[in-house]
DSSP file (Angstrom, degrees, kcal/mol; ACC not computed):
  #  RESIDUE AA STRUCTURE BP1 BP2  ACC     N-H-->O    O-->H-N    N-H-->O    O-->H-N    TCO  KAPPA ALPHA  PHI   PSI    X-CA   Y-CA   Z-CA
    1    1 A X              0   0    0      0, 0.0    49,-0.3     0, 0.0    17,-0.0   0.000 360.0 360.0 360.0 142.6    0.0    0.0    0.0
    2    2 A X        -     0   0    0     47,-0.1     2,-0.6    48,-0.1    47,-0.2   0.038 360.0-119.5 -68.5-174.9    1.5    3.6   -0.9
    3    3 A X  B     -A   48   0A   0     45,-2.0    45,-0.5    15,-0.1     2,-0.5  -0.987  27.6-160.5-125.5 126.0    1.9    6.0    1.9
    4    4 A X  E     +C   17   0B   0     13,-2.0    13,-1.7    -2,-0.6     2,-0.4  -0.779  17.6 175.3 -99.8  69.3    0.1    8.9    1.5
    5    5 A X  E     -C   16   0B   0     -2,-0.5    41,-1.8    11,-0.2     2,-0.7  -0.675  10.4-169.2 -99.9 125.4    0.7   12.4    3.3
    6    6 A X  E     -CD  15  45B   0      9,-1.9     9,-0.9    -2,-0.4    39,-0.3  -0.786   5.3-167.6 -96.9  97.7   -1.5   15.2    2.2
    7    7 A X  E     - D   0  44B   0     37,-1.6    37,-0.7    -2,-0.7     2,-0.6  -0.322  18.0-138.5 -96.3 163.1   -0.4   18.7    3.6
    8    8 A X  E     - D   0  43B   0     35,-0.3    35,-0.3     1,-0.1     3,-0.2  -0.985   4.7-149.5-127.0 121.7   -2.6   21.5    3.3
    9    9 A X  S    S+     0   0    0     33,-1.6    34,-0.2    -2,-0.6    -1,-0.1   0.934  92.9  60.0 -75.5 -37.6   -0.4   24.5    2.2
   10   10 A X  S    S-     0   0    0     32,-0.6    -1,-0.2     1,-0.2     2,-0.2   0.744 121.2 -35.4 -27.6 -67.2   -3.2   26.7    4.4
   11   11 A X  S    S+     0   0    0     -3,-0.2    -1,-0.2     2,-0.1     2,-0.1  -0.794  89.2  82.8 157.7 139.6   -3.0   25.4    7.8
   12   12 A X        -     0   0    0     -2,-0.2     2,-0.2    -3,-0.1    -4,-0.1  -0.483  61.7-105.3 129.8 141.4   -2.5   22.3    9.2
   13   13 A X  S    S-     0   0    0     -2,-0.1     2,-0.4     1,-0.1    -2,-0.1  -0.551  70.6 -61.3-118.7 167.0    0.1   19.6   10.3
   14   14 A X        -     0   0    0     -2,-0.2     2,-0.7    -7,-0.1    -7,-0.2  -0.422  44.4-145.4 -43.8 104.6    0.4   16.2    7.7
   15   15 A X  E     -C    6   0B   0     -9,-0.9    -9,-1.9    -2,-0.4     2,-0.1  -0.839   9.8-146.4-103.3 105.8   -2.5   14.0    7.2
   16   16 A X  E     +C    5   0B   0     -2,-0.7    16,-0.5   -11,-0.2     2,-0.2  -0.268  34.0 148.3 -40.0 113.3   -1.8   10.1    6.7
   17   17 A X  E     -CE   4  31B   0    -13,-1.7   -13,-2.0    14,-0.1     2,-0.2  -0.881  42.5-112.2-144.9-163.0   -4.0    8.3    4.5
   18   18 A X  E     - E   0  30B   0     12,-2.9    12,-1.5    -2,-0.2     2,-0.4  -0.646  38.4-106.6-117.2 170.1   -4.6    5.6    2.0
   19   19 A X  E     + E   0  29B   0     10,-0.2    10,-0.2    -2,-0.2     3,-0.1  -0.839  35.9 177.9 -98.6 145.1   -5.5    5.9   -1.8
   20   20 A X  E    S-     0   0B   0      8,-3.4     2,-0.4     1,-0.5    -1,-0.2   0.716  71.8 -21.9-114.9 -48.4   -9.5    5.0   -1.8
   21   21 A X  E     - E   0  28B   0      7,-1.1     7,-1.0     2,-0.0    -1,-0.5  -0.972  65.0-173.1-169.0 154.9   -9.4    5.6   -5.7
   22   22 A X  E     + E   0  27B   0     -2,-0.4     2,-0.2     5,-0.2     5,-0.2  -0.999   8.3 158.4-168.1 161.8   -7.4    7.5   -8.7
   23   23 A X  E >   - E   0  26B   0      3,-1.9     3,-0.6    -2,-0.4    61,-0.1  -0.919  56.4 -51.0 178.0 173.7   -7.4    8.4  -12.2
   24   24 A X  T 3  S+     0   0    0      1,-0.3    60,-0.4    -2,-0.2     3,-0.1   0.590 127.4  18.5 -24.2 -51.7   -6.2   10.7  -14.9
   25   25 A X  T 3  S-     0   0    0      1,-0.2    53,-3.2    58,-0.1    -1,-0.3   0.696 122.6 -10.8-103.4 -41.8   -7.0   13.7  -13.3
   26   26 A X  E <   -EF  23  77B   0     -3,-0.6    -3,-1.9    51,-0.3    51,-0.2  -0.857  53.5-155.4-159.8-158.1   -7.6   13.5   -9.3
   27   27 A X  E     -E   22   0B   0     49,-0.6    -5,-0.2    -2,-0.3     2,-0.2  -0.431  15.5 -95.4-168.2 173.2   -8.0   11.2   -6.7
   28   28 A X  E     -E   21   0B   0     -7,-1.0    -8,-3.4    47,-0.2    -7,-1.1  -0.811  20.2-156.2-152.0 177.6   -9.4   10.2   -3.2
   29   29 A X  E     -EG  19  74B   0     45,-4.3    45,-1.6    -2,-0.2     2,-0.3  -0.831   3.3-160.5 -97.6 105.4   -8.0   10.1    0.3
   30   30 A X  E     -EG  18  73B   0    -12,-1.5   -12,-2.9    -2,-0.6     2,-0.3  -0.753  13.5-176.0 -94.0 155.2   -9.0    8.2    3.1
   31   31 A X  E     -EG  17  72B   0     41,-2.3    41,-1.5    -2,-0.3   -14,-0.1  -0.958  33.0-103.4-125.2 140.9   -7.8    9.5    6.2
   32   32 A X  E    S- G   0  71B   0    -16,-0.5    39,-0.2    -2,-0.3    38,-0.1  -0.188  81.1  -4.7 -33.7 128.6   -8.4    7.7    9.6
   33   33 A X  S    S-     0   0    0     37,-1.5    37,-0.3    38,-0.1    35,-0.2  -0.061 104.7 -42.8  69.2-174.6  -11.4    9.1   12.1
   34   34 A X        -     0   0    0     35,-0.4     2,-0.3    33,-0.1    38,-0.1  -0.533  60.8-176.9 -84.1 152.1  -13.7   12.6   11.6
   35   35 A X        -     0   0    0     -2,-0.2     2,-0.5    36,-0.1    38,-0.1  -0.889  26.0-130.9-149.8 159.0  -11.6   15.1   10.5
   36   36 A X        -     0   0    0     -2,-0.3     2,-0.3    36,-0.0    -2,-0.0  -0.942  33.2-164.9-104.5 103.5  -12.9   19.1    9.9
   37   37 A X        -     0   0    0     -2,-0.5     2,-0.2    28,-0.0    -2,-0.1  -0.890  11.0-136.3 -62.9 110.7  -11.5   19.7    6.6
   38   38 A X        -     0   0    0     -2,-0.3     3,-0.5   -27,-0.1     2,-0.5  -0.789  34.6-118.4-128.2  97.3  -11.2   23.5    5.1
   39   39 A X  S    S+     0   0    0      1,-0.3    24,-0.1    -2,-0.2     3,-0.0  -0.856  74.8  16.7-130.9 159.9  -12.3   24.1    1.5
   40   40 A X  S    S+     0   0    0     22,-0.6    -1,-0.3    -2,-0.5     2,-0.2   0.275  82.0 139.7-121.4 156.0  -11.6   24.8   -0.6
   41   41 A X  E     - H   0  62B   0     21,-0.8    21,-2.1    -3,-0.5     2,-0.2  -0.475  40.6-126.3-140.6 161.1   -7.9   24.6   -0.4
   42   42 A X  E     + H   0  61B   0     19,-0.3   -33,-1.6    -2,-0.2   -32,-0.6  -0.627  37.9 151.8-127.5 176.3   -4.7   23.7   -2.3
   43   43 A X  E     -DH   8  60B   0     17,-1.0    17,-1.1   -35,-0.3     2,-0.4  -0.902  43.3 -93.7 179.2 166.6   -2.0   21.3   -0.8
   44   44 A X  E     -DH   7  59B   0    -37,-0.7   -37,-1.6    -2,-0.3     2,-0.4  -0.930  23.5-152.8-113.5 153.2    0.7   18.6   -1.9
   45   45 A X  E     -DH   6  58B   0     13,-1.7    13,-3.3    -2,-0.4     2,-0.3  -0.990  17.2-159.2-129.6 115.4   -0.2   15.3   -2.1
   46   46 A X        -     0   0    0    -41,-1.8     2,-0.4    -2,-0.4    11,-0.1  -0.694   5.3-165.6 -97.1 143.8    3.2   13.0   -1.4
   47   47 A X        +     0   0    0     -2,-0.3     9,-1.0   -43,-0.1     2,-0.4  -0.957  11.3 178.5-128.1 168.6    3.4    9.5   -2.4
   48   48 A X  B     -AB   3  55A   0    -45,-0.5   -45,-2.0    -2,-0.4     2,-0.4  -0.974  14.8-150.8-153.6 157.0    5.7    7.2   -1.4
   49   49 A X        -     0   0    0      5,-0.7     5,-0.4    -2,-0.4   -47,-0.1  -0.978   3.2-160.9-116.9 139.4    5.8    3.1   -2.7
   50   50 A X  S    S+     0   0    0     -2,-0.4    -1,-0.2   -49,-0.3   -48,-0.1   0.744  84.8  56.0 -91.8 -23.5    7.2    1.2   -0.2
   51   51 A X  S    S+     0   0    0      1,-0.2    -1,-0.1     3,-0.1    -2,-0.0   0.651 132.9   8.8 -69.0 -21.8    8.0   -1.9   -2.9
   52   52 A X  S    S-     0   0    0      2,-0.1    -1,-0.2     0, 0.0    -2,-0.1   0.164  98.2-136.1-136.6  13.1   10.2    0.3   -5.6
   53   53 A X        +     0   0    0      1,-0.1     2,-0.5    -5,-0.1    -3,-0.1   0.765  43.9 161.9   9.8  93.7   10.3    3.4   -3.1
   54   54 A X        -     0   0    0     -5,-0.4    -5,-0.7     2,-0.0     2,-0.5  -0.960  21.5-159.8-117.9 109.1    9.5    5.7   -5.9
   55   55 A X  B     -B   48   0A   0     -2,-0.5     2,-0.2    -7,-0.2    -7,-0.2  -0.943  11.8-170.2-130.4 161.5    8.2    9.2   -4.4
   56   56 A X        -     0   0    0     -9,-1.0     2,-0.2    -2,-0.5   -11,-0.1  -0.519  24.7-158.0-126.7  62.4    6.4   11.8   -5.4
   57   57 A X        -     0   0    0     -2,-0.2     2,-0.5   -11,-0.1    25,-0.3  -0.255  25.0-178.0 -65.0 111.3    5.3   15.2   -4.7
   58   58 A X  E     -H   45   0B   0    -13,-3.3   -13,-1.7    23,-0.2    23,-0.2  -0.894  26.9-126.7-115.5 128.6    2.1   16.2   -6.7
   59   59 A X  E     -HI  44  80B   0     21,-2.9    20,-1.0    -2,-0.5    21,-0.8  -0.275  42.9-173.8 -47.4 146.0    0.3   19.7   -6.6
   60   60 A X  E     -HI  43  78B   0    -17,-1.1   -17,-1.0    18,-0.2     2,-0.4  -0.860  34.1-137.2-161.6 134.9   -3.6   19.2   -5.7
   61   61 A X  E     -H   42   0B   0     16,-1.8     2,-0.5    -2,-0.3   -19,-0.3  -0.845  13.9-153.7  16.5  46.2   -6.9   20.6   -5.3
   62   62 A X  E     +H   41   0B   0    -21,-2.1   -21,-0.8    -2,-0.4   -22,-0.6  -0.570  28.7 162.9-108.9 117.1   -8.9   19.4   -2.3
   63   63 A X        +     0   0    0     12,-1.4     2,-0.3    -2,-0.5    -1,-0.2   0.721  55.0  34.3 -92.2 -10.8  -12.4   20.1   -3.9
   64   64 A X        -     0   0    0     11,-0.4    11,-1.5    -3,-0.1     2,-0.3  -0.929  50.9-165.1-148.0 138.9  -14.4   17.7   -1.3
   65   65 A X  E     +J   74   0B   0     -2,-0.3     2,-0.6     9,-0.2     9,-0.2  -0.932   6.6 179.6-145.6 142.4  -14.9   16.3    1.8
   66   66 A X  E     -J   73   0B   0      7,-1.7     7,-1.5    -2,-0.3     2,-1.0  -0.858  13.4-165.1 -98.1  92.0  -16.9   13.4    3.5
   67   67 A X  E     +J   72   0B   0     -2,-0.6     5,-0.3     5,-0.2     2,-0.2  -0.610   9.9 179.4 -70.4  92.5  -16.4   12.9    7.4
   68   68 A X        -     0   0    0      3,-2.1    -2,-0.0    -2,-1.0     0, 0.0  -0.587  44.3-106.9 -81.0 150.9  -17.8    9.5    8.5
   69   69 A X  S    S+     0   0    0     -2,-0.2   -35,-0.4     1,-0.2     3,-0.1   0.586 121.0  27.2 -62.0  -5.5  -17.4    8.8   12.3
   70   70 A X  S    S+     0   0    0      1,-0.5   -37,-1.5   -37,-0.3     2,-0.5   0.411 127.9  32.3-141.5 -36.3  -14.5    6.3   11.7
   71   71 A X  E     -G   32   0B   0    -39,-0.2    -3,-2.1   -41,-0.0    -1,-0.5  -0.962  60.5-145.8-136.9 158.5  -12.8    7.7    7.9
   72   72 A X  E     -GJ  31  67B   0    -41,-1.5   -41,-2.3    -2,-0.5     2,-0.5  -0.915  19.6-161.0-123.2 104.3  -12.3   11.4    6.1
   73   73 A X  E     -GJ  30  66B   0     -7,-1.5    -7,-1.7    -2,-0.4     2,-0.6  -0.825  11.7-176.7-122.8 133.2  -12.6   11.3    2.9
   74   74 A X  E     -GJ  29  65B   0    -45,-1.6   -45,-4.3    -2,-0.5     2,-0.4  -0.762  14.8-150.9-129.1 138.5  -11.3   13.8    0.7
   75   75 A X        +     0   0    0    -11,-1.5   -12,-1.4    -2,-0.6   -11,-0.4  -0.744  28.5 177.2 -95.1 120.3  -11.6   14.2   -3.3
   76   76 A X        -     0   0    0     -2,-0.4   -49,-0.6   -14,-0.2     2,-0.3  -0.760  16.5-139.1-124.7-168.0   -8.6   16.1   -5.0
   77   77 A X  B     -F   26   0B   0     -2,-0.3   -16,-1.8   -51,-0.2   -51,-0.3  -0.775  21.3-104.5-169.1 126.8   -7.3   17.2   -8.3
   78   78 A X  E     +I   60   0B   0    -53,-3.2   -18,-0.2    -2,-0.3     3,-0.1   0.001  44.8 143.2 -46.9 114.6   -4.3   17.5  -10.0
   79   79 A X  E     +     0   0B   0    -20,-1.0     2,-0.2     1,-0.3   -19,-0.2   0.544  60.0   3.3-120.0  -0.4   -2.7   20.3  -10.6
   80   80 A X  E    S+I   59   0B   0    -21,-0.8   -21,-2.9     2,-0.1    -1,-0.3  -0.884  88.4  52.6-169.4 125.7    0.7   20.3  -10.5
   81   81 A X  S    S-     0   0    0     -2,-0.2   -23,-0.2   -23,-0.2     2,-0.2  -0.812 102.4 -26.3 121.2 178.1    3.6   17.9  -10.1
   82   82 A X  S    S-     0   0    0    -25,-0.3     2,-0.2    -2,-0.3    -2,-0.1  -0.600  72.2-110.0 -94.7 161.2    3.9   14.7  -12.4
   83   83 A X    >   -     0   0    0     -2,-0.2     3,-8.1     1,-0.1     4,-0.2  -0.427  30.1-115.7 -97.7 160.0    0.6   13.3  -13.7
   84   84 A X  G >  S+     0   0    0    -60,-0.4     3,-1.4     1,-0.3     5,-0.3   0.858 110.2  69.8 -51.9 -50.8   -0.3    9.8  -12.1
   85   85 A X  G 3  S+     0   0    0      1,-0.3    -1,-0.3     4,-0.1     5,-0.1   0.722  98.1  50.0 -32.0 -20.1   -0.1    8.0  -15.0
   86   86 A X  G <  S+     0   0    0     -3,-8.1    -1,-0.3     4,-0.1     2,-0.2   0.093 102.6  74.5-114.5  47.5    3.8    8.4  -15.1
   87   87 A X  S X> S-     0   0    0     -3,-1.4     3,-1.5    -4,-0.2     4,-0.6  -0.623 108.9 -89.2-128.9 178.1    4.2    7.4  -11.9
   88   88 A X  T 34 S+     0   0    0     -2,-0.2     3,-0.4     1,-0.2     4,-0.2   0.895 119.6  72.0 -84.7 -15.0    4.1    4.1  -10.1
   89   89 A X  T 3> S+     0   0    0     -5,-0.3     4,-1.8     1,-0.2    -1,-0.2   0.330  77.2  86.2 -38.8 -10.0    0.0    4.8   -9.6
   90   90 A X  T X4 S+     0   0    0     -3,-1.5     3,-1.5     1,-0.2    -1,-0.2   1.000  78.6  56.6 -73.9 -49.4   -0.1    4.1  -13.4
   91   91 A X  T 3< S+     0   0    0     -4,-0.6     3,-0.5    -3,-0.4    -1,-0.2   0.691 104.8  55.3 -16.7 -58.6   -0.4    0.2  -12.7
   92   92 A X  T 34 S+     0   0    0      1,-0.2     2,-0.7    -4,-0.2    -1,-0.3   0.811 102.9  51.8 -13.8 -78.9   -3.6    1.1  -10.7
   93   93 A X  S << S+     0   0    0     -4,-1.8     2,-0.5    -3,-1.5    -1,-0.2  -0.412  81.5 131.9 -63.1  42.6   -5.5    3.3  -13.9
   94   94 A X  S    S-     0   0    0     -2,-0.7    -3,-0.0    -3,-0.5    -4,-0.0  -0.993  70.1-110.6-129.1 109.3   -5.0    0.0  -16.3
   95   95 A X        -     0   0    0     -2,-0.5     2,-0.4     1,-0.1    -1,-0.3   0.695  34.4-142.1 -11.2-159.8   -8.2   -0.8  -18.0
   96   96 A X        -     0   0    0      1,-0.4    -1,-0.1     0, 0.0     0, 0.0  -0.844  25.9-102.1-169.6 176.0   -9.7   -4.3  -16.5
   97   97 A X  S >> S+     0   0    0     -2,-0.4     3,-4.0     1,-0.3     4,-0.9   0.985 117.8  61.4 -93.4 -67.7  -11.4   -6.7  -18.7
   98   98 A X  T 34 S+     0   0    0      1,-0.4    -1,-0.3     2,-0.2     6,-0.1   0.490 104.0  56.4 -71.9 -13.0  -14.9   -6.2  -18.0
   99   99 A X  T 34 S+     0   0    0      1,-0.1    -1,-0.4     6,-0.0    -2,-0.2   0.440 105.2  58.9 -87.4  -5.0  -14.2   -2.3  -19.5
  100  100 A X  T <4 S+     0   0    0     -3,-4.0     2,-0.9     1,-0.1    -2,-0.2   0.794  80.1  91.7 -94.4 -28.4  -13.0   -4.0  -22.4
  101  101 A X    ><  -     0   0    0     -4,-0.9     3,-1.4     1,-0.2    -1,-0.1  -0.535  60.8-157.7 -66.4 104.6  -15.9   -5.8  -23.2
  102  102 A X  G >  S+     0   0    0     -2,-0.9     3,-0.8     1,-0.2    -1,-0.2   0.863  96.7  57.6 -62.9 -32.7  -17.9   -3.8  -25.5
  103  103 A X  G 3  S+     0   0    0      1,-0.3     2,-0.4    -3,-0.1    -1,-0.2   0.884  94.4  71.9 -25.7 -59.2  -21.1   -6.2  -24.1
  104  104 A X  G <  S+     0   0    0     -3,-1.4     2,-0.5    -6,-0.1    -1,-0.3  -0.018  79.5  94.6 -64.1  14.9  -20.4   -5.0  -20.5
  105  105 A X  S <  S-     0   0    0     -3,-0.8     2,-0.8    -2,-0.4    -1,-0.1  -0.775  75.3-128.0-155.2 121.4  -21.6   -1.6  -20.9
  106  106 A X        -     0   0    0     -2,-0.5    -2,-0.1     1,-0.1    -3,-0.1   0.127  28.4-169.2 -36.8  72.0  -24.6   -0.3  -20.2
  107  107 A X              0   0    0     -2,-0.8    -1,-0.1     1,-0.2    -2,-0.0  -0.564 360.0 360.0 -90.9 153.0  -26.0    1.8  -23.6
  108  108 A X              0   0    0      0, 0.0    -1,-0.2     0, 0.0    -2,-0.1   0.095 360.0 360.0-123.1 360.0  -28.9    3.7  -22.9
């Protein structure tokens, strides 16, 4: 699992999460516990891999937040910094077989 510290260039000490989800453009964060979030606000989003340690500082967005009693989650977007695809995250965004299957998708 990456390691994730999100800093909030605003105010605000490091917040440790996990990656909940990603793609092209943004992202989200879970963070441990309720957390009061400020928005909206700009930030660096650090990665680090603990298998190839590959890290990363990406500019972000944080346009959203959801506080649950037990996890924080927060939605960003990329703004700065290298884009996830060229990163070790890319692995992650890689198409799955049921998106490949023109069948498998709902046309309305």
């Amino acid at each position: 699992m990456a390691r994730l510290e999100l800093i909030q260039v605003v105010t605000g000490p490091p917040m440790v999460g996990r990656l909940w989800d990603v793609s092209t453009k943004g992202g989200c964060i879970a963070l441990p516990g309720a957390r009061q979030v400020r928005l909206p606000a700009r930030g660096q989003l650090y990665l680090h891999d603990p298998m190839s340690h590959e890290r990363h500082l990406l500019e972000v967005d944080l346009r959203w937040s959801t506080a649950l009693s037990h996890t924080t989650f927060i939605g960003v977007l990329f703004v700065g910094g290298p884009r996830p695809a060229q990163t070790f995250l890319a692995g992650y965004m890689v198409q799955t077989w049921t998106e490949a299957v023109p069948c498998s998708r709902l046309q309305i």
